[in-house]
DRENZA-107702 format. One record per residue (C-alpha): x, y, z. Coordinates in steps of 0.02 Angstrom, whole numbers. Layout:
N
      xx      yy      zz
       X       Y       Z
...
This chain:
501
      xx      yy      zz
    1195     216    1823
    1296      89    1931
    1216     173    2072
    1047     159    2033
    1059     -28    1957
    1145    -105    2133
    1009       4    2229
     868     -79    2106
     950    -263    2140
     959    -236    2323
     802    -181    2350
     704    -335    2358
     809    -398    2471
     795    -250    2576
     607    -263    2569
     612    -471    2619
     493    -537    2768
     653    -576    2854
     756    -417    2846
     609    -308    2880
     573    -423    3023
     763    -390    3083
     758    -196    3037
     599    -194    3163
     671    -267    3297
     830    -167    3279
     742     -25    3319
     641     -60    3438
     778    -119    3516
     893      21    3503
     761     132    3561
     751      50    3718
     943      54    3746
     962     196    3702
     814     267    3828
     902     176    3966
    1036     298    4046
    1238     208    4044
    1176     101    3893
    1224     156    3725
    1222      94    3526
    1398      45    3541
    1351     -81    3683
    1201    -128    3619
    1283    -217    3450
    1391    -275    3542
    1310    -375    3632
    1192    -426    3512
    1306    -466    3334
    1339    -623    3412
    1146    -688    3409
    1169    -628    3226
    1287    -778    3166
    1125    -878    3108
    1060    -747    3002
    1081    -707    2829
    1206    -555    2824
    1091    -431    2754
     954    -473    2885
    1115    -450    3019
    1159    -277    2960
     977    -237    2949
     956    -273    3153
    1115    -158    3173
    1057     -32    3072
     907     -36    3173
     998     -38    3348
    1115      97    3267
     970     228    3228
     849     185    3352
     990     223    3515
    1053     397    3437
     850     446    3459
     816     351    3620
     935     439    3701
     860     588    3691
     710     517    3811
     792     527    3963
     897     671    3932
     697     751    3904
     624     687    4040
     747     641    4161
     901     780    4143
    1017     597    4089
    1060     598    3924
    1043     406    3899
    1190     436    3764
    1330     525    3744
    1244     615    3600
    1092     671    3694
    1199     801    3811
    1148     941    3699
     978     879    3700
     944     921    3899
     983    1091    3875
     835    1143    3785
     725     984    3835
     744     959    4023
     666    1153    4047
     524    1104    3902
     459     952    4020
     471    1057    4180
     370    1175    4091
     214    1048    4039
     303    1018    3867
     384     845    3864
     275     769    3739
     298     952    3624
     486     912    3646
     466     714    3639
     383     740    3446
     496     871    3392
     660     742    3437
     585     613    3356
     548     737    3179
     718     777    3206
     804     619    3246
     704     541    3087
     745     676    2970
     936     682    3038
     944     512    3003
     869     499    2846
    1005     648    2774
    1151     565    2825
    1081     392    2759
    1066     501    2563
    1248     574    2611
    1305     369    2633
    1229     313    2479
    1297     462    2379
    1482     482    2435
    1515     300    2474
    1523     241    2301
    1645     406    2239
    1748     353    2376
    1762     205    2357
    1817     208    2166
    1960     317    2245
    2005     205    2360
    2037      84    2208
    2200     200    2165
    2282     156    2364
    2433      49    2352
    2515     -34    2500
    2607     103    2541
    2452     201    2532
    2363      93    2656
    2492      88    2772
    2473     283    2798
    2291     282    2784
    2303     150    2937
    2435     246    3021
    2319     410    2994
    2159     319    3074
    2278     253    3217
    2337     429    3245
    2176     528    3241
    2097     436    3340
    2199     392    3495
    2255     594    3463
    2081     686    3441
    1986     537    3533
    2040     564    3733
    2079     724    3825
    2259     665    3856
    2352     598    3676
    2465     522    3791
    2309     419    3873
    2228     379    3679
    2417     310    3609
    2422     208    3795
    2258     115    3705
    2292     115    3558
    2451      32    3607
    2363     -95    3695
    2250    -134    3577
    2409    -156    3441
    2469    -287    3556
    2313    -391    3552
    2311    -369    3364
    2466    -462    3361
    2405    -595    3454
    2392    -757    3322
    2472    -810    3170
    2544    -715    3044
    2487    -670    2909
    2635    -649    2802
    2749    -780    2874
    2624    -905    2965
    2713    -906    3125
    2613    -900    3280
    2645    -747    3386
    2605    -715    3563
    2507    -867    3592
    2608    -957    3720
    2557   -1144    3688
    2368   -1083    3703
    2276   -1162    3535
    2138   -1034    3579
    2246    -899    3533
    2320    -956    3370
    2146    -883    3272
    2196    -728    3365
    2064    -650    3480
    1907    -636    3398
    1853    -461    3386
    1696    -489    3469
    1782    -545    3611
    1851    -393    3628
    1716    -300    3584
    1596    -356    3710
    1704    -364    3857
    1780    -156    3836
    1576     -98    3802
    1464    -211    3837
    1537    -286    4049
    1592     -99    4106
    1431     -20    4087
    1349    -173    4185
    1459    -177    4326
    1429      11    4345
    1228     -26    4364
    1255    -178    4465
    1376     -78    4581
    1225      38    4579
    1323     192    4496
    1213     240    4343
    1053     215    4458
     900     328    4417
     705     330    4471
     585     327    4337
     431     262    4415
     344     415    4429
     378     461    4251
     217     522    4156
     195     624    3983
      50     771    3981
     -46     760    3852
     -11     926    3825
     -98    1001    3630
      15    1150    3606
      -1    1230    3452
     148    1219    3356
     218    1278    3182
     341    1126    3107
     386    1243    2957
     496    1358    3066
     610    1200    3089
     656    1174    2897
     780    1282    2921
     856    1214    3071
     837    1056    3025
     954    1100    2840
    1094    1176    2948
    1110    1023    3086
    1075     881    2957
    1218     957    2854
    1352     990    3011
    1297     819    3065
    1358     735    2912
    1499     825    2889
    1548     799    3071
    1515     619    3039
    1639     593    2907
    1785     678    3004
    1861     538    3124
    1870     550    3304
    1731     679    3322
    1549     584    3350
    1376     633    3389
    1412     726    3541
    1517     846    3455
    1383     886    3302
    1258     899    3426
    1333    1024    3527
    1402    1125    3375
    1239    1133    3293
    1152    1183    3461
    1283    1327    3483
    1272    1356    3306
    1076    1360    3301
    1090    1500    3452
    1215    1614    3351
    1087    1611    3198
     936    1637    3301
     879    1825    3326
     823    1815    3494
     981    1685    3582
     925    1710    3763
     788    1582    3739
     905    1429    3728
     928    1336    3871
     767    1367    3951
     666    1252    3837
     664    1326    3648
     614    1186    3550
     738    1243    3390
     864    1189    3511
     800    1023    3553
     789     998    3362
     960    1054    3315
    1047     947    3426
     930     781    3386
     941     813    3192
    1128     850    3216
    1172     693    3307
    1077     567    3196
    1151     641    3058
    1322     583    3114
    1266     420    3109
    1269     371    2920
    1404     469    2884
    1529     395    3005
    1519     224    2900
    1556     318    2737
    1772     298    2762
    1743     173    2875
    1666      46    2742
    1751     123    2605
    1946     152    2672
    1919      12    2814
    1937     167    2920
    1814     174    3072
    1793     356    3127
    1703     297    3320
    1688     188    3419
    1529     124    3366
    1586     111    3159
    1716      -5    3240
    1586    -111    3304
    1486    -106    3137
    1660    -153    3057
    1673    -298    3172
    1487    -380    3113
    1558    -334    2927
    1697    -454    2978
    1603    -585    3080
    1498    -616    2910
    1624    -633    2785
    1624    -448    2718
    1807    -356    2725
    1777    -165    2732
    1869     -71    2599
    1864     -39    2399
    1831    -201    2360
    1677    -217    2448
    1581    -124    2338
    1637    -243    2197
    1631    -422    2281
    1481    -388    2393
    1404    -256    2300
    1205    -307    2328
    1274    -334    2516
    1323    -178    2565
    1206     -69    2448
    1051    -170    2534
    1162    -127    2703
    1143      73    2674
     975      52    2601
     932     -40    2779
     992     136    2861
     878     235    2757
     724     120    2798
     757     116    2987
     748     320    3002
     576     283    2945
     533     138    3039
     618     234    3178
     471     382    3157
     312     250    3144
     389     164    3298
     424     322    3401
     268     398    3347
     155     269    3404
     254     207    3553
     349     355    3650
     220     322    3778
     272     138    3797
     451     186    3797
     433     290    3963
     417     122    4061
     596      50    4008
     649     180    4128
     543     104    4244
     643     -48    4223
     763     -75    4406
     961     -52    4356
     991    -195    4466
     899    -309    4354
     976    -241    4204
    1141    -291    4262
    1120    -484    4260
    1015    -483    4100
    1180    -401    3995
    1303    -513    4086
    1188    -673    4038
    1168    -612    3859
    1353    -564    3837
    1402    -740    3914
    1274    -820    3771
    1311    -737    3629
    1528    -738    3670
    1511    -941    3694
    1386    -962    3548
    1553    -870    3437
    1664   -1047    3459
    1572   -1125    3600
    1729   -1100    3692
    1717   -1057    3870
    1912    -999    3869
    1832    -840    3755
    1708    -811    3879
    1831    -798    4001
    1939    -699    3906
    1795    -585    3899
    1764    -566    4080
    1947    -510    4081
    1932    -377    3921
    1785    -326    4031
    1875    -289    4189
    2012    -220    4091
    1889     -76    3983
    1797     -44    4191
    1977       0    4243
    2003      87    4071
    1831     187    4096
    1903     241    4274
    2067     306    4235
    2004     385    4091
    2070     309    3979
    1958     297    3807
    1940     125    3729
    1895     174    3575
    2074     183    3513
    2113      15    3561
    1971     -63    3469
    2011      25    3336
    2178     -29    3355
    2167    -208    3358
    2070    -178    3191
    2186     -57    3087
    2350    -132    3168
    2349    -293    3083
    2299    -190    2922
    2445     -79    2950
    2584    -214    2959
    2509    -303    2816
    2509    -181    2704
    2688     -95    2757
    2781    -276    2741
    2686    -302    2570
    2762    -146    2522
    2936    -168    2578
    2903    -362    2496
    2860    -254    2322
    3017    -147    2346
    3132    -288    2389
    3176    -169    2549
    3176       2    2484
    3086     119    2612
    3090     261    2485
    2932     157    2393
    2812     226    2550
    2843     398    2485
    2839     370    2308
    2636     407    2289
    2563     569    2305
    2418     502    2408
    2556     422    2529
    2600     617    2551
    2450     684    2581
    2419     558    2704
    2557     609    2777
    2527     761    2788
    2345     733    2854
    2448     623    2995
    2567     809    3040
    2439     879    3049
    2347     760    3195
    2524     742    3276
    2508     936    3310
    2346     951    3379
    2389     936    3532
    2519    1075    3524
    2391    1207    3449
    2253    1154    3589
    2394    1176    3732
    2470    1339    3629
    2285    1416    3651
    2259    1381    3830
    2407    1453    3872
    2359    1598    3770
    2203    1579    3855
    2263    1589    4060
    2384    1745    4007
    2229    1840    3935
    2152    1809    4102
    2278    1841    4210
    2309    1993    4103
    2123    2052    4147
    2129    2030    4299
């Protein structure tokens, strides 16, 4: 019943001139990033939460809801038409899509990514507004101690699971616990790491950081002519292929489902669910030689999958305070920027808030449909847009939106400098997820572990003393030896091989 009363109060706000106004742009928006190869959601509200400050927060969350959904389909454009998934998501999406265009069948496999995309979406917006609530009564029961290992758990997972190399992931994760430090203290109010700089006694603002490590790398790359690609000759056939949508009910069951459960795992993402539920969707099929040569069950499979993810990673994130990616990090952020602190208590102080906020993800799958229905033909020429002019136009708008934070030009240059940091980052490999995550579970960590030693009067035993403080620990084993069992089963792997030969 409390569900259904905080969904009945939020809805007219949901369905106000101004956050409907917001939701539409949002995805028209996000569309267009994400149809633009090298640009991606994660950037895209990035950049933009900043122009947000003057809004009411509903209306904010609305545009990033907007942004959020709309990317996760545009990418899929490119990666149709073009063989370049415009986001990391769409990678499954070329297998099945590239051959449909080459054979006369973009706009066949344009429609059925959009169905897909809509319907993913709309799942794991349900899954949000069902499982949030549950779980975030149960996050009512965490302690300090509890919260410590919860942070410690999200710290772990994700610099562990998050990058090819752990030891790369803890490097930025490290990195990014260093600039959560940065300020005064909470506990104590002494400032830390500021060295004389007033700037730096608020700490570094975490869009800042945010919009230098995602929004500058990605920019320099197209302005150093490295994510270049030709879309001027770009047309759609109106092709009228005769088509049966029922046969994808199916498919469209199994990836919405793996989607959302991928979603709420940390450290996996979009790419991951999409792939699975491709490979997945060839096991299950009869005849499995038709994927990857344009078999439009696989185009749907991977679209539904990966915009099912996208609900579902905010479920611990606004719940626990956890974000599972990069991009429920940058969602976490906005919470932040407008006066809403992610956890338990969310759902009790800002209740109308954040229920309108999910509600704003269910209404932007649809608006995401009526948009990409009538305009996939209009979306074709942002590809035609030059990379070289996209360059300046995210600098400028990252150099706006950082000064309009403070009006302080020291932040926009500290900005420049997260952004040439997360370019280097990006080249060495090493993932900056971790450290945004960092600088935004790191502060929660070291609050909560000194307000439980503060509780305890000293006694470390009291971070044990909870059965949820042991199953987090556990959970954080568990992470720790990941790495071993992936490294245990290439080995296990080469000898097999060798062995064969």
């Amino acid at each position: 019943m409390d569900l259904l009363n905080n969904i009945y109060t939020a809805l007219p706000l949901v369905f106000s001139l101004q956050v409907i106004a917001t939701m539409v742009l949002g995805t028209v928006v996000g569309i267009a990033i994400g149809a633009l190869p090298g640009l991606s959601a994660t950037m895209g509200i990035a950049v933009l939460i900043p122009l947000t400050f003057s809004m009411e927060p509903l209306a904010a969350l609305g545009m990033i809801a907007g942004i959020y959904n709309g990317a996760m389909y545009g990418g899929s454009i490119p990666a149709i038409l073009l063989r370049i998934p415009g986001t990391p998501a769409g990678i499954a999406t070329v297998y099945d899509g590239y051959p449909m265009a080459q054979q006369g069948r973009a706009k066949l496999a344009l429609d059925v990514s959009l169905v897909s995309s809509s319907i993913g979406s709309f799942a794991s917006a349900i899954a949000l507004l069902l499982l949030a609530p549950p779980l975030a009564m149960l996050a009512l029961k965490f302690g300090p101690a509890d919260y410590f290992w919860l942070a410690v758990f999200g710290l772990s997972t994700i610099a562990v699971l998050m990058s090819d190399s752990p030891v790369k992931g803890l490097l930025s994760a490290c990195f990014g616990l260093t600039i959560g430090m940065i300020g005064i203290d909470a506990i104590n109010g002494q400032a830390r790491f500021t060295f004389d700089i007033p700037e730096l006694r608020g700490g570094v603002h975490i869009i800042v950081l945010l919009t230098g490590l995602y929004a500058l790398p990605p920019a320099i790359d197209l302005a150093l002519g490295k994510l270049a690609f030709d879309g001027r000759k770009l047309e759609i056939p109106d092709d009228h292929e005769a088509f049966r949508w029922r046969g994808l009910i199916p498919v469209w069951i199994r990836s919405s489902g793996i989607g959302i459960v991928i979603g709420i795992i940390p450290a996996l993402g979009g790419n991951i669910a999409a792939l699975l539920s491709w490979n997945e969707q060839r096991r299950a099929d009869k005849d499995s030689s038709r994927y990857g040569k344009g078999a439009p069950e696989g185009v749907a499979a991977a679209e539904c999958a990966n915009n099912a993810d996208t609900a579902a990673t905010l479920i611990p994130a606004i719940t626990l305070g956890v974000p599972g990616n990069a991009v429920a990090a940058v969602i976490l952020g906005a919470l932040l920027v407008h006066g809403l602190r992610p956890g338990p208590d969310l759902f009790t102080n800002n209740a109308t808030t954040v229920y309108g906020f999910m509600l704003t993800m269910l209404v932007t799958a649809v608006l995401m449909f009526l948009i990409g229905r009538f305009g996939s033909k209009i979306y074709i020429h942002v590809l035609r847009v030059p990379p070289a002019l996209l360059a300046p136009m995210i600098l400028c708008l990252t150099v706006i939106g950082v000064y309009s934070v403070h009006n302080s030009m020291f932040e926009v240059c500290l900005m420049l400098g997260f952004g040439l940091i997360g370019f280097v980052m990006e080249k060495l490999r090493i993932p900056t997820a971790p450290a945004v995550l960092a600088v935004i579970l790191g502060p929660m960590a070291e609050e909560a572990f000194r307000r439980a030693l503060l509780i305890s009067r000293g006694d470390y035993t009291y971070l044990v003393a909870s059965p949820i403080s042991w199953g987090l620990l556990m959970l954080i084993a568990l992470t720790a030896l990941t790495p071993v069992f992936r490294k245990f089963r290439q080995g296990k792997a080469v000898s097999a091989a060798v062995e064969n030969s």
